[in-house]
C-alpha positions as CSV (number, residue, x, y, z in Angstrom):
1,X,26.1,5.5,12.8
2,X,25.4,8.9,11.9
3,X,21.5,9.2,11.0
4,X,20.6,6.5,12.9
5,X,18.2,6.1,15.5
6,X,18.7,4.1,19.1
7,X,16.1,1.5,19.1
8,X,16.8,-0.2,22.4
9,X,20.3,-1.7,24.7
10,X,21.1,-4.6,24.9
11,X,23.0,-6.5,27.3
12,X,25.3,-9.3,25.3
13,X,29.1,-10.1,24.9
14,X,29.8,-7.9,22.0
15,X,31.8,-10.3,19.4
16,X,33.7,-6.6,18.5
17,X,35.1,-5.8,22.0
18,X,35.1,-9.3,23.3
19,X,33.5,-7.7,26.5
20,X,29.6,-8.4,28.3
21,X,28.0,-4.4,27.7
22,X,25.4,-2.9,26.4
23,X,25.1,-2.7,22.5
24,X,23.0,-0.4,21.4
25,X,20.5,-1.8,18.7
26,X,19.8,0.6,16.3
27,X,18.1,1.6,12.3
28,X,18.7,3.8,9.7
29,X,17.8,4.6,6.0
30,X,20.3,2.8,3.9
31,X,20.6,2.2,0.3
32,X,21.8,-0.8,-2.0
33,X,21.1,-1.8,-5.8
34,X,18.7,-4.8,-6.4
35,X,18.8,-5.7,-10.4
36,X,20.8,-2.4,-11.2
37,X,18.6,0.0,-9.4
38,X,19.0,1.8,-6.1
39,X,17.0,1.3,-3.5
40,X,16.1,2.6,0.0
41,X,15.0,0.6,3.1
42,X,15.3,0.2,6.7
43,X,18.3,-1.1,7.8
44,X,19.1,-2.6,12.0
45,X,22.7,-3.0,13.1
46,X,24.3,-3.4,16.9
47,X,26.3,-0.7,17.4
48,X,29.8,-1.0,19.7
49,X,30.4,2.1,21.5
50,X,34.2,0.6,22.7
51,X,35.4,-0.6,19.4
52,X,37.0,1.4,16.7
53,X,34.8,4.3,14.5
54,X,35.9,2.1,11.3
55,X,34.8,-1.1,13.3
56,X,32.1,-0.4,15.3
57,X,28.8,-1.9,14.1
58,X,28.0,-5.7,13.1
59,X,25.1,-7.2,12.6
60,X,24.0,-11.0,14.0
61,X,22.6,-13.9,11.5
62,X,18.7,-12.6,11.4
63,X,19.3,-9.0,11.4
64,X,21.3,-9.6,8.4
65,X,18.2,-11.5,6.9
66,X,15.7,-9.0,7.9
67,X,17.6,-6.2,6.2
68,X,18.1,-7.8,3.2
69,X,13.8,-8.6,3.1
70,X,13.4,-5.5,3.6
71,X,15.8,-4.1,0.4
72,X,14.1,-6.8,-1.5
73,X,10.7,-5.8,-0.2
74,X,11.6,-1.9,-0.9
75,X,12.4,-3.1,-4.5
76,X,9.0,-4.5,-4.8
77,X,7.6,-1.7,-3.5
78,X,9.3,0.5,-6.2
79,X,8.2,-1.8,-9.0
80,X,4.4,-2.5,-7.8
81,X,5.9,-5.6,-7.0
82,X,3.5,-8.0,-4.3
83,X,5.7,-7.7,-1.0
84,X,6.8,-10.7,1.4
85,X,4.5,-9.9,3.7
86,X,1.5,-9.6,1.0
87,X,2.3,-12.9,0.1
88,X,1.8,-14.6,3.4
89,X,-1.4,-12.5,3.4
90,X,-2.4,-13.9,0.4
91,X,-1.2,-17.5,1.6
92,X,-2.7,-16.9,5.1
93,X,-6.5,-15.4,4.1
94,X,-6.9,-19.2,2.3
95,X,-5.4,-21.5,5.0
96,X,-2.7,-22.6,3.1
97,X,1.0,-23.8,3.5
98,X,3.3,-22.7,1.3
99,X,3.7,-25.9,-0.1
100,X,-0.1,-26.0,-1.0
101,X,-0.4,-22.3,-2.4
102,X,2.6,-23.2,-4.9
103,X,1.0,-26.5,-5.9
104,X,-2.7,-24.4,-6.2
105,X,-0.9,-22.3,-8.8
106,X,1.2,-24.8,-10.5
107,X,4.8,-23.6,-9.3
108,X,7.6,-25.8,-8.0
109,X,6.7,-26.4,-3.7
110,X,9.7,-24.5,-2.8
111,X,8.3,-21.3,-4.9
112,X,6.1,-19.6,-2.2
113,X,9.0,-20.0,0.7
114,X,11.6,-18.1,-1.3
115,X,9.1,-15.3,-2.1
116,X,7.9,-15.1,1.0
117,X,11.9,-14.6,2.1
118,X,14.5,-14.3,-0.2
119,X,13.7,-14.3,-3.8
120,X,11.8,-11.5,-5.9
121,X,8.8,-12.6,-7.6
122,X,9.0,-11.7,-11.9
123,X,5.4,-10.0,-13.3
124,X,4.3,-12.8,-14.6
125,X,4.5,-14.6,-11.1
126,X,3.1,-11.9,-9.4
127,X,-0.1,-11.3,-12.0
128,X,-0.9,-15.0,-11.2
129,X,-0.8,-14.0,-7.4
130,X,-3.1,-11.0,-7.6
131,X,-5.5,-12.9,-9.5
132,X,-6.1,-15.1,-6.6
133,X,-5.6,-12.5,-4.3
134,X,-9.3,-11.2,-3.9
135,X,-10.9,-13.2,-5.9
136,X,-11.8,-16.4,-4.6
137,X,-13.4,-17.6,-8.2
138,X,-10.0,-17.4,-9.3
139,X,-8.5,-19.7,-6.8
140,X,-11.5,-22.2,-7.6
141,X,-10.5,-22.6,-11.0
142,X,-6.7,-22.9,-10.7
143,X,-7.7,-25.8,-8.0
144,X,-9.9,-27.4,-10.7
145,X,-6.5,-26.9,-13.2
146,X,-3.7,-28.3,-10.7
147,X,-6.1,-30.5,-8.9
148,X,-4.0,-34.0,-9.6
149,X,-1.2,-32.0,-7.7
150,X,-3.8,-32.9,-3.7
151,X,-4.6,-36.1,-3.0
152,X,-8.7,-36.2,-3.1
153,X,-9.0,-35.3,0.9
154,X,-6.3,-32.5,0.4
155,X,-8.2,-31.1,-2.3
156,X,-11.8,-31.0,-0.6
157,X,-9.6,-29.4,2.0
158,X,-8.6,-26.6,0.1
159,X,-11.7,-26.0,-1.9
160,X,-13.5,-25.4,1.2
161,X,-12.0,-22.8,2.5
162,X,-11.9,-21.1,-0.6
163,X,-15.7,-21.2,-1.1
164,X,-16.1,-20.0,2.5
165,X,-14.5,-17.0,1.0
166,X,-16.5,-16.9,-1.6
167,X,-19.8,-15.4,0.4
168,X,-17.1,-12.9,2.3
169,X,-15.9,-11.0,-1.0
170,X,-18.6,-12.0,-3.5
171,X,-19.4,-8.5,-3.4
172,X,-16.5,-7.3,-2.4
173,X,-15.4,-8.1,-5.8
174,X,-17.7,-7.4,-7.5
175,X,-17.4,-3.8,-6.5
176,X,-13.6,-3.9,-6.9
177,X,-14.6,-4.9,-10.8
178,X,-16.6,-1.8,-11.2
179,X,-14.0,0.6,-10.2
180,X,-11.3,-1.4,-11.4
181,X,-13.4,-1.0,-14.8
182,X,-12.6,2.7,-14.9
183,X,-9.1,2.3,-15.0
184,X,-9.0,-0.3,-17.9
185,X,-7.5,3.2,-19.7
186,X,-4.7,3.6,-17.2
187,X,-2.6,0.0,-16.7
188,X,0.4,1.6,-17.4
189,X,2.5,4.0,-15.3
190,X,2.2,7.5,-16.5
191,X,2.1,11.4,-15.9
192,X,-2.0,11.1,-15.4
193,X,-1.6,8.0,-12.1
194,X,1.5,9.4,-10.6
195,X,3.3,7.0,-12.1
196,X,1.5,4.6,-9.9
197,X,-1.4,1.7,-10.7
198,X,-3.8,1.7,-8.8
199,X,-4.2,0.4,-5.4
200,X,-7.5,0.0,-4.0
201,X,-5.7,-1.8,-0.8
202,X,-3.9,1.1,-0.1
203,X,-7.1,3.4,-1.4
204,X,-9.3,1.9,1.5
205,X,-6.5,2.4,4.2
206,X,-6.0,5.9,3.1
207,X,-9.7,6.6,3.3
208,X,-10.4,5.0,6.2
209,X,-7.3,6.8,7.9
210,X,-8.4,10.1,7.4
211,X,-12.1,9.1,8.0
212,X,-10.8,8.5,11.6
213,X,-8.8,11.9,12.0
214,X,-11.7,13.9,10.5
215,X,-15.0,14.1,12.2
216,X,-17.5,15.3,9.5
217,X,-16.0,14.1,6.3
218,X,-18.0,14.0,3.8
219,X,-17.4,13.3,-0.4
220,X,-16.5,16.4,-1.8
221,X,-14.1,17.2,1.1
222,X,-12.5,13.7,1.1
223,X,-12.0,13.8,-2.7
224,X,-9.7,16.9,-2.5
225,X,-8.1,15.6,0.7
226,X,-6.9,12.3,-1.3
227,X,-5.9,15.0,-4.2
228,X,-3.5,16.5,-2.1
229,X,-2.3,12.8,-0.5
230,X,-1.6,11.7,-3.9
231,X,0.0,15.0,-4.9
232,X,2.1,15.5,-2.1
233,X,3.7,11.7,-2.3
234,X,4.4,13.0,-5.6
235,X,6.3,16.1,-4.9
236,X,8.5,14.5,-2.5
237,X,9.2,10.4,-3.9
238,X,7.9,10.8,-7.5
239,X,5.3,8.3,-7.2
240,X,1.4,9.2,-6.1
241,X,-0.2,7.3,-3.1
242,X,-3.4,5.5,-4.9
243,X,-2.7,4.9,-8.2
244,X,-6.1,7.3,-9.3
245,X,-6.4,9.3,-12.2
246,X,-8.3,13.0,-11.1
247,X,-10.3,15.7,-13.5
248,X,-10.3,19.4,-13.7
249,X,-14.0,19.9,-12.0
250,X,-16.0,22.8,-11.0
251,X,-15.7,21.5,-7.4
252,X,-11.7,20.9,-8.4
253,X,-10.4,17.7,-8.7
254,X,-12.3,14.6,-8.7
255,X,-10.7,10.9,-9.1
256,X,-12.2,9.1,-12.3
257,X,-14.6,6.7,-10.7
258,X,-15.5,8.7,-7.8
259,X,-19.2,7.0,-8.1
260,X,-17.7,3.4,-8.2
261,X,-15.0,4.2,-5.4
262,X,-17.9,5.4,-3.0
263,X,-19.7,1.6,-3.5
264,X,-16.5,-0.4,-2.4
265,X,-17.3,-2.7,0.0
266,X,-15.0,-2.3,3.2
267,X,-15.3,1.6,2.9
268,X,-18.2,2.4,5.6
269,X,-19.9,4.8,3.6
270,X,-23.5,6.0,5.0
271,X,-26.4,8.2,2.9
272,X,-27.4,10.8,5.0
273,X,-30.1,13.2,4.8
274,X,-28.8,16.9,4.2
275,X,-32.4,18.7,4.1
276,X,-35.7,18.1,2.9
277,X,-34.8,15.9,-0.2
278,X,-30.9,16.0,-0.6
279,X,-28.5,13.1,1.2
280,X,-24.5,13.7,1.5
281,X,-22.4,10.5,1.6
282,X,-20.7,10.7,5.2
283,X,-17.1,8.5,5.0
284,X,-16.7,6.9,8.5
285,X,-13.8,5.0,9.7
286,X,-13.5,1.0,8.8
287,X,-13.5,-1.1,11.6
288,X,-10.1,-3.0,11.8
289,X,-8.6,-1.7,8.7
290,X,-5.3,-3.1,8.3
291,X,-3.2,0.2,7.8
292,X,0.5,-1.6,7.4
293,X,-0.2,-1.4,3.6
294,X,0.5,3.0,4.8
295,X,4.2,3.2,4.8
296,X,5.3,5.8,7.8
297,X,5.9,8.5,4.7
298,X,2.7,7.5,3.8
299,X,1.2,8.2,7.0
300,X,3.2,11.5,7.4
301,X,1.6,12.8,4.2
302,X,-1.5,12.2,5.8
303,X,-1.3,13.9,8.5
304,X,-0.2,16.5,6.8
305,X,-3.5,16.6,4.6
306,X,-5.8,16.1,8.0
307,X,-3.9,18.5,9.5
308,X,-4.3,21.4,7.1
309,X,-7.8,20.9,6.2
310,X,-9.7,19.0,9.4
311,X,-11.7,22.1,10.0
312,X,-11.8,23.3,5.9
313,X,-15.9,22.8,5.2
314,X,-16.1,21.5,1.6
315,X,-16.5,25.0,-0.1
316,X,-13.1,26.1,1.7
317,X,-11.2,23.6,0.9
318,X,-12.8,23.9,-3.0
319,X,-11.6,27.3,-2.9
320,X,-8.2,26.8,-2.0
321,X,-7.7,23.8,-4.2
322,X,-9.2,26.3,-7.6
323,X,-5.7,28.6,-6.8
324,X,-3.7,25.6,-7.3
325,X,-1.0,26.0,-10.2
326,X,-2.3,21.9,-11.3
327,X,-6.0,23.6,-11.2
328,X,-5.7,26.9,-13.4
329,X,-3.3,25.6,-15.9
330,X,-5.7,23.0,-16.8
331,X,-9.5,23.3,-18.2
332,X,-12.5,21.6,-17.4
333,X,-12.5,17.9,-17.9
334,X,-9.1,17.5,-18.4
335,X,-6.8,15.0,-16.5
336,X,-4.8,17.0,-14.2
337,X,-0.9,15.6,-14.6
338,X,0.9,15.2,-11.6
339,X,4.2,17.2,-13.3
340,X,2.0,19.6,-11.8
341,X,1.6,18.5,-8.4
342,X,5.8,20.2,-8.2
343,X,4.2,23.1,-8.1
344,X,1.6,22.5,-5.4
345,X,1.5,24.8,-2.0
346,X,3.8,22.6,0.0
347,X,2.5,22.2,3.8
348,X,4.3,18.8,5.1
């Protein structure tokens, strides 16, 4: 039980003691190896405080379940893996049954239920998922391919919910495609991402989270801010938040594509005038920004960041990123590794 924490008590006749008490329901940070590799996730057990310390804790039929979704779910996680819950998104944001989404993409119809509970999707799998995933053209075109799989109503069905999505991220994509674009150099998990692809999911929430902790955030400010995110998640788990790539720039580091990240469509972004002639892109919260993509050591990074700089105006914070070990050992232009983000001024 030791570094657990109580979630709630529960009245029940505890199968340990044989007794009607309260059980104490509780979670903890436990470890187990999926495919030869160890993996961390968050574990719930019932906890006996009358049996014996060697036999005190059990857990029922669905906790068991749950605990092992979310080791398979951490594993996913730790190999950019869709998750469970990702794939019901997916599933979900079309209308479909699982049984329809597995026939769409040509699987056997029991494919989508054991991703969505027990089994772990392979690359391959998962590639054919993201393609579909925000791109309803996509979807269209594996419907025309596996359309003998729907009987002729089914298959309307399906294809019209898919082009109602179609006028929702037409350019949504489109804009996705642009920044996507200038990462084409960077599919592969190196020094120069964090060791992370990257995630323009988890981008938006990021940017949208700290949009709604920090009043006046504008570009320049928010560009360091998601610097010292990504660097941070670094230090402490090995792996960067976004995915992005940054440069050694006068005004410190600046994610490749900052242009193209500023035109995605669910950030609210707004051109505002900053004098006579010059506008300043002011970042303001999206409204009902899904943040469960933010894992809670996501979110403490985060706060972290707002907290320090909030109330840094942009030359401040510029100032006190250019003393950063990661900003004078490199020169201008170059990609700034995250080896060097070990040596950044630690403030979580």
């Amino acid at each position: 039980m030791e570094g657990s924490t109580l979630i709630r008590k529960i009245h029940m006749v505890c199968p340990l003691c044989d007794r009607t008490h309260e059980v104490e329901e509780r979670r903890r940070i436990a470890t187990i190896t999926i495919k030869g590799d160890k993996v961390s996730y968050e574990e719930r057990f019932l906890y006996c405080v009358n049996a014996d310390e060697a036999e005190n804790e059990f857990v029922t039929g669905s906790m068991a379940n749950e605990n092992l979704l979310n080791a398979r779910n951490g594993y996913r996680v730790k190999h950019g893996l869709l998750t469970s819950d990702e794939i019901v998104a997916i599933r979900e944001n079309y209308g479909l049954s699982q049984v329809d989404l597995a026939r769409l993409l040509g699987w056997g119809e029991a494919t989508i239920s054991r991703y969505e509970s027990k089994a772990i999707q392979d690359e391959a799998y998962d590639t054919m998922l993201r393609l579909i995933k925000d791109n309803p053209l996509a979807a269209l075109e594996f419907l025309k391919k596996n359309a003998d799989k729907f009987s002729a109503m089914k298959r309307l069905e399906i294809r019209s919910k898919i082009v109602e999505k179609l006028d929702t991220y037409g350019k949504e994509f489109l804009s996705r495609q642009a920044f996507e674009a200038e990462y084409a150099s960077f599919d592969t998990k190196c020094d120069s991402n964090g060791f992370a692809l990257l995630n323009i999911d988890k981008l938006e929430a990021m940017i949208s989270y700290i949009a709604e902790k920090v009043s006046h955030l504008y570009k320049v400010k928010l560009m360091k801010m998601l610097w010292y995110a990504d660097s941070l998640s670094f230090k402490s788990s090995g792996l960067a938040m976004s995915g992005m790539v940054y440069r050694h720039e006068t005004m410190g580091a600046l994610p490749i594509g900052h242009y193209a990240l500023m035109n995605l469509e669910r950030l609210n972004v707004k051109e505002e005038a900053c004098g006579d002639y010059d506008y300043m892109l002011h970042i303001y919260p999206t409204l009902d920004m899904d943040y469960s993509i933010l894992t809670k050591a996501d979110k403490k990074i985060l706060d972290a960041v707002v907290e320090k700089f909030k109330d840094y105006k942009s030359k401040a914070i510029i100032d006190y990123m250019h003393e950063e070990i990661a900003y004078t050992q490199t020169g201008q232009g170059d990609i700034i590794p995250f080896s060097l983000a070990k040596e950044i001024r630690d403030f979580l």
